[in-house]
C-alpha positions in Angstrom: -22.8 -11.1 64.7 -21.9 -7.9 66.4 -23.0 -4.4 65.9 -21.6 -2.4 63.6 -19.7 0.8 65.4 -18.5 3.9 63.8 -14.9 3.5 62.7 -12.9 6.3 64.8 -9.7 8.0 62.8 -6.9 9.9 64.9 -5.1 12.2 62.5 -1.7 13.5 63.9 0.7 16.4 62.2 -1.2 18.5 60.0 -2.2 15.3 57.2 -3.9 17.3 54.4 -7.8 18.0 54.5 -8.0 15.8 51.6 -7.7 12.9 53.5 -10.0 14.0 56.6 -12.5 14.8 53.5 -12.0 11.5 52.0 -13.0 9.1 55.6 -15.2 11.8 56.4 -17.4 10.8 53.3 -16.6 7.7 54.1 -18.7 7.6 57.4 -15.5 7.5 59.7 -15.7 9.4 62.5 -12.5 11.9 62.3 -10.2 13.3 64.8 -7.6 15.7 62.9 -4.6 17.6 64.9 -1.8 19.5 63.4 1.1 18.5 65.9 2.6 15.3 67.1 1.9 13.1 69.9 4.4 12.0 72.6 4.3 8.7 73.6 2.1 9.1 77.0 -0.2 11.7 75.1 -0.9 8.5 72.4 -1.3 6.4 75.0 -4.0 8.3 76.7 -5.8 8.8 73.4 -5.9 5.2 71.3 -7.7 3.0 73.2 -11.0 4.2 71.6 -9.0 4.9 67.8 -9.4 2.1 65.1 -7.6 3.8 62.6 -4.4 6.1 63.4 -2.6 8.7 60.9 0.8 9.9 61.5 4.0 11.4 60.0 7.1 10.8 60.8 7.5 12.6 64.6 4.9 10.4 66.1 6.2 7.3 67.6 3.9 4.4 67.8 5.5 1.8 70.1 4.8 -1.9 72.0 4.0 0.4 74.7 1.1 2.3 72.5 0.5 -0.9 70.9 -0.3 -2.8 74.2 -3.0 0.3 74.9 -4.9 -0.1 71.9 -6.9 -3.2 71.6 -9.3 -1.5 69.1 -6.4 -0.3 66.6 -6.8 -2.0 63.5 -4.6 -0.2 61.1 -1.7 2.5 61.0 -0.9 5.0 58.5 2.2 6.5 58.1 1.6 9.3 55.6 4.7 9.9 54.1 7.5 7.4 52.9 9.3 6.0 56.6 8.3 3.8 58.5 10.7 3.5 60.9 8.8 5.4 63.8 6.7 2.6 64.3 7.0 -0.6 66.0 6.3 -3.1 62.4 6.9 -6.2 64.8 4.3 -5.1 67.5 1.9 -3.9 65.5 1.8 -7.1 63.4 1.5 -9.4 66.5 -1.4 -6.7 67.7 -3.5 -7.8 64.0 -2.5 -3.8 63.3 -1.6 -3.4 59.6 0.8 -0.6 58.7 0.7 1.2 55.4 2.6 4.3 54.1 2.9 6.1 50.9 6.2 4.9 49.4 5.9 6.7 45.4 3.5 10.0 46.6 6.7 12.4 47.7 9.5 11.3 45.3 8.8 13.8 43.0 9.3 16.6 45.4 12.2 15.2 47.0 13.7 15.2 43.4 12.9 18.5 42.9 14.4 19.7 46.2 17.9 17.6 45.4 18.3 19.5 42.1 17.8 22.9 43.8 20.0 22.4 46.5 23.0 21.2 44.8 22.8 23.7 42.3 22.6 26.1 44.9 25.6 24.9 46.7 27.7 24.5 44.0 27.2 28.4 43.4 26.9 29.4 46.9 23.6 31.3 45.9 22.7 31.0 49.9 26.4 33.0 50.7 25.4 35.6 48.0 21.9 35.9 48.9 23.0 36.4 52.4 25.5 39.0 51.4 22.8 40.9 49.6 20.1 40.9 52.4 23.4 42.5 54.3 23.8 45.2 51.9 27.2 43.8 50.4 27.6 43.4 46.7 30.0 40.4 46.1 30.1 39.7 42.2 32.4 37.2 42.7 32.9 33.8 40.8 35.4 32.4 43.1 34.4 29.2 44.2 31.0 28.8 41.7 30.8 26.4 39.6 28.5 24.9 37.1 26.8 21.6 38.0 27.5 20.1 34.2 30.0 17.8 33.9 30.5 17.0 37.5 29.8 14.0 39.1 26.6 13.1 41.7 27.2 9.9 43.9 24.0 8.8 44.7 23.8 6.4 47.9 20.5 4.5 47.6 18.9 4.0 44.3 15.2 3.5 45.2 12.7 5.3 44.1 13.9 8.8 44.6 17.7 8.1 44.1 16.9 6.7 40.6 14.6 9.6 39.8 17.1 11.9 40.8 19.8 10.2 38.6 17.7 11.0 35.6 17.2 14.3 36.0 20.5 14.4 36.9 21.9 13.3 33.6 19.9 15.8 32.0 21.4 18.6 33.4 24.4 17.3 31.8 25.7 15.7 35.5 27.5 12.2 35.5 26.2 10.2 37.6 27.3 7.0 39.9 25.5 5.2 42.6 25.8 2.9 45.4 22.8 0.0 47.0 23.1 -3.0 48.9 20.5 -4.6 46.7 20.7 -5.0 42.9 19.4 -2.2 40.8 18.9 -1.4 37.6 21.4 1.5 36.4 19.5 4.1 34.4 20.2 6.2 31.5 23.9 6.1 31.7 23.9 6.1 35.3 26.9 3.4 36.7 27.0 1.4 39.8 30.0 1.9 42.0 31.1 -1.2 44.0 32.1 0.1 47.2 31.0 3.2 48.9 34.7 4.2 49.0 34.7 4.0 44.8 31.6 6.3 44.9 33.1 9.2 47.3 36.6 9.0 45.6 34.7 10.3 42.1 32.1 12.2 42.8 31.9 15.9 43.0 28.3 16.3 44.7 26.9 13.2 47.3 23.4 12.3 48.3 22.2 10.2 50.4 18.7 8.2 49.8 18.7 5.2 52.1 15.5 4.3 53.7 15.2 4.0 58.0 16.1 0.6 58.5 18.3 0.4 62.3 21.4 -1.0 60.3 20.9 2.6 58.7 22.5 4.2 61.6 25.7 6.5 61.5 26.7 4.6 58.2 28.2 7.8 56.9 30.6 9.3 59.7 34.3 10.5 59.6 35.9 8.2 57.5 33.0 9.0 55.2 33.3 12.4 54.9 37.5 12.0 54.6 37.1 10.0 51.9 35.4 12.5 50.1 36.7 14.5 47.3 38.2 18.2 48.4 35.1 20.9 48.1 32.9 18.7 47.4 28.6 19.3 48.2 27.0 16.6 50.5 23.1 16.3 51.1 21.0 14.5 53.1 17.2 14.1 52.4 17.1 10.9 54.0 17.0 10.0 57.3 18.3 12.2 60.4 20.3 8.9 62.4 22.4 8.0 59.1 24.9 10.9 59.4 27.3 11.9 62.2 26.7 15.7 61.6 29.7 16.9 64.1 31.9 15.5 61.6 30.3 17.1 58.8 30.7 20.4 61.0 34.2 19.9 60.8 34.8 19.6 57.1 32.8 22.4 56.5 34.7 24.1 58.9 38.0 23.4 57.8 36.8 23.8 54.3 37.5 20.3 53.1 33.8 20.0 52.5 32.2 22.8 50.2 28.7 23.1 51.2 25.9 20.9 52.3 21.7 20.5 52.5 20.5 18.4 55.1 16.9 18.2 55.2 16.4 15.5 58.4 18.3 15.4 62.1 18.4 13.0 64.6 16.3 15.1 67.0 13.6 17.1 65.5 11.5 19.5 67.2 7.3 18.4 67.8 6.3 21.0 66.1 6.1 24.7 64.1 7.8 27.9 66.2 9.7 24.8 68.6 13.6 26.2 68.9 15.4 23.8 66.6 19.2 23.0 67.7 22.2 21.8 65.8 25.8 22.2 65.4 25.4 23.0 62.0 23.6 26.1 62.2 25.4 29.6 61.0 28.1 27.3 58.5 28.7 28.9 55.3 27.1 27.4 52.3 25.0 25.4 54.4 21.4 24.7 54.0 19.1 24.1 56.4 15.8 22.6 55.8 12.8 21.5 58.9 11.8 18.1 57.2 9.8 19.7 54.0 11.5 17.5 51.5 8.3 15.9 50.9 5.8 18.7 51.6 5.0 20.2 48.7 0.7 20.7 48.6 1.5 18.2 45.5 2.9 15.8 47.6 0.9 16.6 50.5 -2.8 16.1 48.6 -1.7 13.1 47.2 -0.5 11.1 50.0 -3.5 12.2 51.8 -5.5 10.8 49.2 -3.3 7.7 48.9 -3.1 6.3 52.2 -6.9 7.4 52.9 -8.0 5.4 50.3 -5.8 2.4 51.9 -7.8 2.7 54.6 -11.3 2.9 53.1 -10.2 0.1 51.6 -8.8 -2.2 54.1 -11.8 -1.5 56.5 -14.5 -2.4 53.4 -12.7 -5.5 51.9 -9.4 -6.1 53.9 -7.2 -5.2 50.9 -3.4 -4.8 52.6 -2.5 -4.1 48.8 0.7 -2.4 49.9 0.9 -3.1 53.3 4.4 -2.7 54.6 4.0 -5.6 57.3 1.4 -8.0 56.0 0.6 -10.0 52.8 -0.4 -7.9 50.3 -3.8 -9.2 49.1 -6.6 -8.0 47.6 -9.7 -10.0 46.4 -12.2 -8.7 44.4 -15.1 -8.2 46.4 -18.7 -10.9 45.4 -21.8 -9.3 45.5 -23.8 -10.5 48.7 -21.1 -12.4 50.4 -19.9 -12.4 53.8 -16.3 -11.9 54.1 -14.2 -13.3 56.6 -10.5 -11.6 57.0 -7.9 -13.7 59.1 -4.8 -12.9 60.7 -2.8 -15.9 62.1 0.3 -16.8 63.1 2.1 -18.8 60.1 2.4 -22.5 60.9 1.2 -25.0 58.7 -2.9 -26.5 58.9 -4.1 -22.9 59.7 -6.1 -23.0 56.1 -6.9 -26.3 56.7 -8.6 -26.0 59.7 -10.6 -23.0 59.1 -11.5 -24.9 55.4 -12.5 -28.1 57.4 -14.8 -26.0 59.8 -16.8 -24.0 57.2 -17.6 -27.8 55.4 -18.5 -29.0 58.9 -21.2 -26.6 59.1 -21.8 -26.6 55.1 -20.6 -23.2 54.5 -19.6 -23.0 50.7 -16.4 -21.0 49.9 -17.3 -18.4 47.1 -13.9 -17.3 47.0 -10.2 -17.5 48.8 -6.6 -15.7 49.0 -4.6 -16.6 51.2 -0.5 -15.2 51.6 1.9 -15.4 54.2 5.2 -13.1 55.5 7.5 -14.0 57.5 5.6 -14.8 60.9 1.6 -14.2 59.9 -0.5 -15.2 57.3 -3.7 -14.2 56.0 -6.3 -15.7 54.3 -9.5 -13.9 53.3 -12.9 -15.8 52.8 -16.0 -15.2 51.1 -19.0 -17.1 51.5 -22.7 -16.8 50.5 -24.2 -17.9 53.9 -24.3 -20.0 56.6 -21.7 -18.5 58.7 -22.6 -18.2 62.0 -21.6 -16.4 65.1 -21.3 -19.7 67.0 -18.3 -20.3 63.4 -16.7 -16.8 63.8 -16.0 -17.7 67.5 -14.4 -20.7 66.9 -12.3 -19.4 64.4 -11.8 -16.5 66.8 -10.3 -18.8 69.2 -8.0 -21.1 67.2 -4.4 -20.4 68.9 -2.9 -19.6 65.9 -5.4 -16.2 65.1 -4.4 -12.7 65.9 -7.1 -10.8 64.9 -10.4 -12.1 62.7 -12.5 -9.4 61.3 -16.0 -9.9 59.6 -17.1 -7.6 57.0 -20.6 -7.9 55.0 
């Protein structure tokens, strides 16, 4: 069997000290930085990294990928995971996790204070102040009760939000491709276009998949009630903001909050340019729906502990491109954790090797998605080096990792 090596961890964009804490204890060796990586700058750096931390400016691609043959998982810590390559990184044995519950909270919380900002135009009157102008005007404020929120993805944010929606007295409809459960008294609109024609305030919540892109662009935004509020806490590609510039403009749209852009800048102080800056009623937001020290310590703990745990005992509980197992760990058993391409016999053959060399199987899970499967094995002893190199070199494996 080989040596056992330090497990190296590369930390990019400021991921919260719980987390360095966390692998540190855990005897990884940890590399922590608090801006992003470009894609050369990655490429220099993962060829010696085993385990890789990111947010969501860091973009790991084929190209990174292809560089790292000692990568053996990703985590994104936050809730997207579109800045990563999922179908590279699974044919590299690389498993991808993320943090999909650890942020929705703050999110929420952000949603509710921007829309009941923008329907009172407390950023116009706050501005005003700082300006020495006393405006106590009502024209154009409004109370959020009794209007209407169109939410546009009902995960787990947009259904949170459309509780606490309802409790501030709002109505509230909502859009998803899949079928959801409505909530409270929530109500599912069947079209987009039945959504924007009743709702006072719209929010989008979609997640970053590339048939994401631009779905909300001029015929959008025209189909949407006069003065109404649109947010956008989602993702920066989904919205065509130079139309949103001119409804604000032409006052057809009331106000917005976005939160995300398609271009964001690497990091803190870097000069941040869109057409949507100096708009009235507008707010303007660098990313921080999610970054709250709540959200922040907890995702830092979450995915960290996805890690501890994948390198100890293989658990992809989770994972966002391979089976999610997770065996209970035997005491004094050697584990063997397999990653193979999925075509039929794989299980069969590895099965029909340990018996030729009277290995006993202690215990087995095995799962598949889509193109991979992966079978865990535990075993009391007998397994040999000569075993793990044969299993190594089936065509079928992608990776094969042993752990004691």
């Amino acid at each position: 069997m080989t040596a056992h090596k330090p497990i190296r961890v590369l930390l990019l964009e400021q991921i919260h000290p719980d987390a360095v804490e966390l692998l540190q204890s855990s005897g990884f060796e940890v590399t922590a930085l608090d801006r992003a990586y470009d894609e050369d700058e990655l490429v220099a750096a993962i060829a010696v990294v085993n385990l890789l931390g990111i947010r969501s400016k860091t973009n790991v691609t084929e190209r990174v990928l292809a560089a790292a043959p000692n990568l053996m998982a990703i985590g994104a810590f936050c809730i997207g995971t579109n800045q990563i390559d999922l179908t590279a990184a699974t044919m590299h044995g690389v498993t991808v996790f993320n943090a999909p519950f650890s942020n929705t909270r703050s999110v929420v919380e952000m949603a509710i204070a921007e829309l009941i900002s923008l329907t009172r135009r407390l950023s116009e009157k706050n501005e005003l102040m700082h300006q020495g102008v006393w405006d106590k005007s009502a024209s154009g404020s409004h109370e959020v009760r009794g209007r209407t929120l169109g939410i546009i993805g009902y995960g787990n944010i947009g259904t949170q939000l459309s509780v606490l929606a309802e409790n501030l007295g709002m109505r509230v409809l909502f859009f998803d491709t899949a079928d959801k459960l409505a909530l409270g008294n929530a109500r599912r609109a069947s079209t987009i276009k039945e959504l924007l024609h009743d709702s006072d305030v719209v929010t989008l919540h979609v997640d970053g998949r590339p048939e994401n892109k631009n779905i909300f662009g001029e015929a959008e935004f025209a189909a949407m009630r006069d003065h109404s509020i649109f947010l956008n806490l989602s993702r920066g590609f989904v919205v065509d903001y130079s139309a949103l510039g001119a409804h604000i403009r032409s006052g057809h749209i009331a106000g917005a909050a976005v939160d995300v852009f398609p271009e964001e800048p690497k990091g803190r102080g870097d000069e941040f340019v869109s057409e949507l800056r100096g708009l009235p009623n507008v707010i303007l937001t660098p990313h921080i729906g999610g970054s709250t020290e709540e959200a922040q310590e907890d995702i830092g703990q979450f995915v960290a502990n996805k890690f501890v745990s994948f390198i100890a005992d293989g658990s992809t509980s989770l994972s966002v491109n391979l089976p999610g197992l997770d065996l209970p760990r035997r005491r004094d058993t050697l584990r063997l954790v397999h990653l193979h391409r999925n075509v039929p016999g794989v299980l069969a053959r590895i099965n029909g090797l340990l018996a030729e060399k009277a290995v006993n199987v202690e215990a087995q899970l095995l799962g598949t998605r889509g193109e991979v499967g992966y079978v865990v094995t535990d075993s009391a002893s007998g397994v040999t080096q000569a075993i793990v190199d044969e299993i190594r070199a089936m065509p079928e494996t992608i990776s094969l990792r042993v752990l004691f």
